[in-house]
C-alpha positions in Angstrom: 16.8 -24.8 46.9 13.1 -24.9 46.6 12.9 -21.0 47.7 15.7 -19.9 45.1 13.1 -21.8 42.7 9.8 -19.8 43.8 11.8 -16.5 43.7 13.1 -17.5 40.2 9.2 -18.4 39.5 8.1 -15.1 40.8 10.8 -12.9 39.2 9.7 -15.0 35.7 6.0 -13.9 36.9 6.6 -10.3 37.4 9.1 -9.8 34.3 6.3 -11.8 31.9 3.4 -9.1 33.8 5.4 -6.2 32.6 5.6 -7.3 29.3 2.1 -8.3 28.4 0.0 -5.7 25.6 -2.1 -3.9 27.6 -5.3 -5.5 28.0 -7.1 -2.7 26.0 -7.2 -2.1 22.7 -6.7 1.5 20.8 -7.7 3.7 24.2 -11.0 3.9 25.5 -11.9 6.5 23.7 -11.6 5.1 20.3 -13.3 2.2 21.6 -16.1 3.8 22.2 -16.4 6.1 19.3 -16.5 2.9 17.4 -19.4 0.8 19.3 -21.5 4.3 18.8 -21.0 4.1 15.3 -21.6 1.2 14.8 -25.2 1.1 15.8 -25.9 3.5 12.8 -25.0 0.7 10.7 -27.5 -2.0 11.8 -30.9 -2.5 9.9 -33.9 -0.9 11.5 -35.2 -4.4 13.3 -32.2 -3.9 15.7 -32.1 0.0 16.4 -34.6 0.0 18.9 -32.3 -2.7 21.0 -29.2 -1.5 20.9 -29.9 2.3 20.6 -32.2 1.6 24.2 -28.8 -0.1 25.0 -26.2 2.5 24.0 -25.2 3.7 27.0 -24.3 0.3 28.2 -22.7 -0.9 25.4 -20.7 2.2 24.8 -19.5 1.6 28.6 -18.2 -1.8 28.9 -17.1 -1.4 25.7 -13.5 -0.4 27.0 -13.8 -2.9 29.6 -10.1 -4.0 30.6 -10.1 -8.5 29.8 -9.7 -8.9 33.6 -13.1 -7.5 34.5 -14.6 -10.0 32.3 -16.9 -12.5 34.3 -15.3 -16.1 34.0 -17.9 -17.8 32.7 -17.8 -14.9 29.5 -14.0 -15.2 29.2 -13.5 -18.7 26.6 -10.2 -18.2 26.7 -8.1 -18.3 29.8 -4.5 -16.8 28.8 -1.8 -14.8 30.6 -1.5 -12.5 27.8 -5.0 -10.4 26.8 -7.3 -12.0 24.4 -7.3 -8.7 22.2 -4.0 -9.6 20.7 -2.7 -12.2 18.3 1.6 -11.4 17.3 1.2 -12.2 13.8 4.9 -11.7 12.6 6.1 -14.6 15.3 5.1 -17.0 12.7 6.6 -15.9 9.9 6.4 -13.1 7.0 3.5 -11.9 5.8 0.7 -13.1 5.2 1.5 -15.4 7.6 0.1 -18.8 5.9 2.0 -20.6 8.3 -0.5 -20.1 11.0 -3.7 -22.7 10.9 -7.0 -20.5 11.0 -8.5 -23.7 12.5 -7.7 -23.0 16.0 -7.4 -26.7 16.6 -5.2 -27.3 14.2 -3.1 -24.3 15.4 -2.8 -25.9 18.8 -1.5 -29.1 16.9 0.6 -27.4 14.9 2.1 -24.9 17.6 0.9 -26.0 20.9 -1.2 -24.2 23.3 1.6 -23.0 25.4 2.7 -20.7 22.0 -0.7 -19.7 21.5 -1.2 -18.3 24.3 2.0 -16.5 24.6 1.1 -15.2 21.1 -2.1 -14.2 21.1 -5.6 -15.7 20.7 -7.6 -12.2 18.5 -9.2 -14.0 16.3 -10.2 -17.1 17.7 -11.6 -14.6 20.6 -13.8 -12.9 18.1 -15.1 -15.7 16.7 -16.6 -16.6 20.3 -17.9 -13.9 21.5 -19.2 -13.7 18.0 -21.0 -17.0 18.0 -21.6 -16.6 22.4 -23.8 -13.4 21.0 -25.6 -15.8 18.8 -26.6 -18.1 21.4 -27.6 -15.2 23.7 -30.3 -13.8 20.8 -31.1 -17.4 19.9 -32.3 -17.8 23.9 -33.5 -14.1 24.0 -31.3 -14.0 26.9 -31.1 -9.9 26.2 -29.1 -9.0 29.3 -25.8 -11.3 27.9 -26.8 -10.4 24.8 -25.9 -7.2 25.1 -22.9 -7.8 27.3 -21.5 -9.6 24.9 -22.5 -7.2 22.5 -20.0 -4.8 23.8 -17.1 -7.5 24.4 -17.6 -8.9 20.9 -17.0 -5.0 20.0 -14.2 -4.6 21.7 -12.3 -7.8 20.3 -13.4 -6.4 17.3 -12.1 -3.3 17.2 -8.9 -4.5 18.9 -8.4 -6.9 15.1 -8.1 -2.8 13.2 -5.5 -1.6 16.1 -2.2 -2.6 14.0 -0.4 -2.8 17.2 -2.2 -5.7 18.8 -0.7 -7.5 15.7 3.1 -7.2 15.9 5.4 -8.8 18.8 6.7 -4.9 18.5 2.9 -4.0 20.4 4.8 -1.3 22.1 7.7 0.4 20.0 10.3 -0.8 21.9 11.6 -3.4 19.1 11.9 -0.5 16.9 13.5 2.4 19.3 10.0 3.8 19.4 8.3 3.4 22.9 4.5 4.2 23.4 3.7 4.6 19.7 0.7 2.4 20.2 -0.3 5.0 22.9 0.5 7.6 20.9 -1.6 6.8 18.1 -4.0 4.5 19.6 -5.0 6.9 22.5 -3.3 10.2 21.6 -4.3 11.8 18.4 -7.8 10.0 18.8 -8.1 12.2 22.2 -6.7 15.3 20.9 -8.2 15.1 17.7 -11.3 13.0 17.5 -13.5 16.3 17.4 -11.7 17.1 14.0 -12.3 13.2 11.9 -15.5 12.0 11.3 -16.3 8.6 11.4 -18.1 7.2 8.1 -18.9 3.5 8.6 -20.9 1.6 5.9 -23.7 -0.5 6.0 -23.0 -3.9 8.1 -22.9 -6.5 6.2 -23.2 -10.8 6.4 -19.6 -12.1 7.7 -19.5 -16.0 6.4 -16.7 -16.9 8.6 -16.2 -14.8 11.7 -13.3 -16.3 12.4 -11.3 -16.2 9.3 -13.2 -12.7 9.0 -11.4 -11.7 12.1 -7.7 -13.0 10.8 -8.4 -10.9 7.7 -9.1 -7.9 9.5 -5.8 -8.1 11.5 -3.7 -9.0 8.4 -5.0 -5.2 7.2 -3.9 -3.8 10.1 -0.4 -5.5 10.5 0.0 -3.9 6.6 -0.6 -0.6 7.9 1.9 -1.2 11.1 5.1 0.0 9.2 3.3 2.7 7.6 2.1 4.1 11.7 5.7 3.8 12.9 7.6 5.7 9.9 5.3 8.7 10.6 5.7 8.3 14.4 9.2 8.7 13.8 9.4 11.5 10.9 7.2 13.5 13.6 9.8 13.2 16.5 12.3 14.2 14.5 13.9 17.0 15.7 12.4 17.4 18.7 13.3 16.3 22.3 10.1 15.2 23.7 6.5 14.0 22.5 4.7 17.9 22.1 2.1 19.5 20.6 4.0 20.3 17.7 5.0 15.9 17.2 1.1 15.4 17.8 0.3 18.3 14.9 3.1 16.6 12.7 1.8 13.1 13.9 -1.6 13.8 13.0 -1.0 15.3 9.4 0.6 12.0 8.7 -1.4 9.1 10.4 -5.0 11.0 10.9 -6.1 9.6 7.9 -5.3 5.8 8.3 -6.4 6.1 11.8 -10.0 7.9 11.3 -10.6 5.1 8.5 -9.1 2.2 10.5 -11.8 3.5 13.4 -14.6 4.2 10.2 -13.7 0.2 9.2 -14.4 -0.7 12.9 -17.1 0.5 13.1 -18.5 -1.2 9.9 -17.3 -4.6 11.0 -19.1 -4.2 14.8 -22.0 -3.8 13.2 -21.6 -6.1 10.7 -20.6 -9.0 13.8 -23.5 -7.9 15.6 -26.0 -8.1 12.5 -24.5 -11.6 11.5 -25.4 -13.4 15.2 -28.7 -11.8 14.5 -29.4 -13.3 11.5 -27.4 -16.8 12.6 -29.7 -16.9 15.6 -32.8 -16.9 13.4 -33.9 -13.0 13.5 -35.4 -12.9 16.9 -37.9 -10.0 17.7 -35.2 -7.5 19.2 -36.7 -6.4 22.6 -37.1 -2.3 22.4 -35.3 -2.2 26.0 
């Protein structure tokens, strides 16, 4: 009896493993598009900092949740922390959900929120761990969590880390989030240009964060009918779907990827100015 139970358990385990989001967000090259344009939108007491710091930034960036250090991860979750499934909790805008993660656990339980994803609350962490490491001018975690904070960032634009349908699959539509995510930025990044704005003071980077993915969920249904008027016709996922793909979804996606890169900057300017506007080491 008791091995029938730990096969059971371990059948449970490997089903749930294959299907968790993956544990990045957009691919790694539109994550790191975006933390290299967002340094052009920080004022000029923190350019010498992070532009000394670019190349590591710009690296761990794309770093996959598993590789992050324990003792950086607040969260511990089987599912990735770069994902929240908005539309389990009801329609849009999804008021049912606390933004008080506290009174979310109260209100859900843990156990559901961390089957459904954490995004936000994540943000708000690393948002407020990067604080802490300027306040203590502890520059090497600052800029570690400089990077992770980007990538929880950028994972809140990415409107398929929003949606229990992460992958397609709900809607007949496998690997769309690839497709868009990781596809047509690779093929075609040479061709958008990314035109972030000035950061900017976030109040609340928490309820921030939930705003930011309640953008992208809007723009999830718009993603998936041009992922779908592309294919048609054709057999398989080729140059000519990625050229039809494009002319649809280039747009939304170069400014989703512009508006991530506004908001990284803006995240990374606010623990600044939260930790009191600490002289920003040049290296």
């Amino acid at each position: 009896m008791r091995s029938w139970l730990l096969s059971g358990a371990a059948l449970f385990l490997a089903v749930l493993l294959l299907t968790l989001p993956s544990s990045y967000s957009w691919g790694e090259n539109a994550d790191r598009l975006v933390a290299n344009k967002a340094m052009d939108t920080l004022p000029e007491e923190m350019q010498p900092f992070f532009q000394s710091n670019r190349q590591f930034i710009v690296q761990h960036v794309s770093d996959p949740q598993e590789s992050v250090p324990k003792s950086l991860n607040p969260f511990e979750h089987p599912r990735p922390a770069d994902f929240i499934a908005l539309d389990h909790y009801g329609p849009f805008p999804f008021s049912a959900l606390p933004r008080e993660y506290n009174h979310a656990i109260v209100k859900f339980y843990r156990r559901t929120l961390d089957e459904y994803g954490v995004l936000p609350w994540q943000v708000g962490l690393y948002s407020k761990r990067l604080t802490d490491a300027f306040h203590d001018r502890n520059w090497n975690e600052a800029k570690l969590s400089a990077a992770l904070l980007a990538h929880y960032v950028t994972a809140a634009h990415d409107p398929f880390k929003t949606t229990v349908n992460f992958d397609g699959k709900l809607t007949g539509q496998a690997g769309v989030n690839d497709r868009f995510g990781g596809g047509l930025v690779d093929r075609y990044q040479l061709f958008f240009f990314l035109k972030p704005s000035e950061a900017v003071f976030i109040h609340d980077p928490t309820d921030r964060a939930f705003e930011i993915c309640l953008t992208a969920h809007s723009l999830l249904e718009s993603v998936l009918i041009a992922d779908r008027r592309a294919h048609t016709g054709l057999a398989s996922y080729t140059d000519e779907y990625y050229d039809r793909f494009y002319a649809q979804a280039g747009t939304l996606l170069a400014s989703q990827l512009s508006d991530a890169a506004t908001d990284v900057g803006s995240y990374w300017m606010t623990a600044w100015i939260n930790a009191g506007r600490p002289q920003l080491p040049s290296q």
